[in-house]
N, C-alpha and C positions, 0 to 999 in steps of 0.2 A: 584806189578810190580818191575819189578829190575831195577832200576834209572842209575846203575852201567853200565848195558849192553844197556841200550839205548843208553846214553854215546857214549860207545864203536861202535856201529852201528853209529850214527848221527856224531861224529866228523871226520870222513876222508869229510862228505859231505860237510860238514860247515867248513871245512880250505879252499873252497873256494868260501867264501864268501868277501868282502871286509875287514873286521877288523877281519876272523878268527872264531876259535870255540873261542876265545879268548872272545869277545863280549858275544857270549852268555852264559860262562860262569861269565862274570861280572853281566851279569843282573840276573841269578841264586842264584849267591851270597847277589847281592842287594835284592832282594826276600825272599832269607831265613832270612834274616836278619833285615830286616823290615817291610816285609809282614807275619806274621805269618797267616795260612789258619788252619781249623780244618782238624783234622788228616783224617778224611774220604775226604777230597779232595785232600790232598797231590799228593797222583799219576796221579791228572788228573792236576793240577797246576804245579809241575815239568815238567812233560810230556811235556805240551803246550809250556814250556818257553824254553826246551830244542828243540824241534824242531819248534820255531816259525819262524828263518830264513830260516828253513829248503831248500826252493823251489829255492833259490838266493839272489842277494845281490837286486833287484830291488821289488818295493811292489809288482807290474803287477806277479811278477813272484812267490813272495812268496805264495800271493792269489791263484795262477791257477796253479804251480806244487807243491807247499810246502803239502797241503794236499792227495797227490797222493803219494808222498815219505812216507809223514807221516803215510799214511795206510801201505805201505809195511814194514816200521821198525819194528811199533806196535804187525804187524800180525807175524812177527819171535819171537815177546817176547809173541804171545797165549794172546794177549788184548781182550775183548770181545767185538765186532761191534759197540754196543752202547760206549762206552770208544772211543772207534779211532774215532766215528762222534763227540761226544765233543771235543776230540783236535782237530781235522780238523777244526770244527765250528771255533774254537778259535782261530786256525794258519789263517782263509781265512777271519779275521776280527778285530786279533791284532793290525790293524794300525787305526780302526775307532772308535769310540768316542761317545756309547750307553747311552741313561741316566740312564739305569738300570744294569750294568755291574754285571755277577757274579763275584763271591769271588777269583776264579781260574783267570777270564780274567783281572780286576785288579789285581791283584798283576804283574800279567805280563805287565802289559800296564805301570804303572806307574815305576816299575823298568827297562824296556825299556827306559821309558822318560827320568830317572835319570842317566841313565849309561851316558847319553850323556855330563854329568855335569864332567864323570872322568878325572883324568888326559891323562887319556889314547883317547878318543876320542873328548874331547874337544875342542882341536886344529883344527882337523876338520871340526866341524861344526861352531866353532868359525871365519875361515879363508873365512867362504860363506860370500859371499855381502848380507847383509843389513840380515840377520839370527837375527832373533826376540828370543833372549833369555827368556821374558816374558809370549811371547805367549805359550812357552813352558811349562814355569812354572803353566799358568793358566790351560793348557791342564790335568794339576798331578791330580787325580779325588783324592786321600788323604792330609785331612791336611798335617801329617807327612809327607809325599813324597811331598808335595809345600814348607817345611821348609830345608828340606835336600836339596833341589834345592837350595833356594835361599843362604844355607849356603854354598853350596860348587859352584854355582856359584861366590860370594864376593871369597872365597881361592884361586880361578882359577885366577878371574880377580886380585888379589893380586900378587900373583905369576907371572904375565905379567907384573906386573911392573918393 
């Protein structure tokens, strides 16, 4: 699949979304970079993460239009049926919290959870009343992704000083 041209189709959707293609492009990056996936799932683990905001900036909407876009993107890049039901699967249940996560849904789940640790959206959700920075931490289903939390949670809150 061409990662290139999904891209290119998904980012006019997702500029408006609240943080941007911007967002998903951090969690893409946190992904490659510390979720490595075997090479036979790359294009369904990219795929998913690039269009997991796909639907809107609200879950309701992600869940119940995100996989209706996501089939029409898929199907301009000749994806085969079965391929578009696993990113759908994955876009209509990225926000929920399975005990047996595939290898594609984590890596997305957990680099979603950490993006929020950036400089760039942390203010954000740091600025909500009574926002449980722990429970977020607890939610990172990787070691590595609960260390990278709490390390760049301490930098952020460093940096507020």
């Amino acid at each position: 699949m061409d990662i290139n041209k999904l891209w290119q189709l998904a980012t006019p959707i997702l500029e408006n979304n609240d943080f941007g293609v911007s967002h998903t492009q951090r969690v893409f990056e946190i992904a490659k970079q510390n979720f490595p996936v075997k090479p036979e799932l790359q294009d369904l683990t990219y795929a998913s993460i690039i269009l997991h905001d796909i639907g809107g900036c609200t879950i309701k909407d992600q869940y119940e239009k995100g996989p209706q876009i996501a089939t029409q993107l898929l199907k301009q890049l000749n994806c085969p049926d079965t391929f578009i039901k696993q990113v759908c699967q994955i876009i209509a249940t990225h926000h929920d919290h399975p005990d047996n996560p595939s290898e594609p849904f984590l890596a997305l789940y957990d680099a979603d959870k950490l993006v929020m640790f950036t400089p760039q959206e942390y203010p954000y959700y740091n600025a909500r009343e009574g926002f449980d920075w722990n429970k977020i931490v607890s939610l990172i289903y990787s070691k590595k992704g609960q260390e990278l939390a709490k390390s760049w949670l301490a930098q952020r809150q460093k940096e507020q000083r």
